[in-house]
N, C-alpha and C positions, 0 to 999 in steps of 0.2 A: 729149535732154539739152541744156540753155542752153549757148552758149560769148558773151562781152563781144566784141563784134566795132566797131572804130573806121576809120573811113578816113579818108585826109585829101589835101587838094590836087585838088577835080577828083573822084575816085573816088565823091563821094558825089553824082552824077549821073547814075551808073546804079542807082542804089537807091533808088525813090520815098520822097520823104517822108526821107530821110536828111540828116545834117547833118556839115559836116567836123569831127570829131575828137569831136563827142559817140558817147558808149555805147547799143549798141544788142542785146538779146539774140536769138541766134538757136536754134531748136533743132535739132540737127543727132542724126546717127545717131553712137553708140560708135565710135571710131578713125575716122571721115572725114576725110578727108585736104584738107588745105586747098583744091590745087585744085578738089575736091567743091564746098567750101566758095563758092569764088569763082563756079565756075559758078550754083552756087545765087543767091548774090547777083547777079548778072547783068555782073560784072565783067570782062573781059577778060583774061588770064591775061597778059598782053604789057604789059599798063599795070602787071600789079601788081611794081614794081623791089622792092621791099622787104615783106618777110614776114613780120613777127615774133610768137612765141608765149607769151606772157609776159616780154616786155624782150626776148628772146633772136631774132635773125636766124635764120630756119628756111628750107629748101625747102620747096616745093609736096605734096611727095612725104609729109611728117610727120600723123600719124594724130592728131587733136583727143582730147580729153578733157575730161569735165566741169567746167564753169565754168573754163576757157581764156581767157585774157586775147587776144583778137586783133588789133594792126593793120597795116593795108595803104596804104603808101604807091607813089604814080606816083616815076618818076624827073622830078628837079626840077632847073632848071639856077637859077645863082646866079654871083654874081661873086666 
């Protein structure tokens, strides 16, 4: 099943051919769990500060569903 997967800042460097904050479909298995998700992307669990499941801040721990809004932000510093 497809889920919209976005990353942005940096994160779209371990995902060939990826772009920051464009949409990219991935298909994933019923309830896989984000960090499933990220390993699959080849992501590092420690880079990803921010989680979110359709607008909404989730843990790692949260089981995906079909056509799932997902992205994944690094922690960012700023003034």
């Amino acid at each position: 099943m497809p889920v919209e997967v976005r990353v942005f800042c940096g994160l779209e460097s371990c995902i060939p051919g990826a772009r920051s904050g464009e949409p990219m479909w991935v298909d994933i298995k019923a309830g896989e769990s984000g960090r499933a998700l990220l390993a699959r992307l080849n992501i590092p669990e420690e880079k990803a500060f921010s989680f979110l499941v359709n607008g909404v801040r989730r843990d790692l721990t949260v089981g995906l569903a079909d056509g799932d809004r997902v992205a994944v932000f690094p922690a960012v510093g700023g003034g």
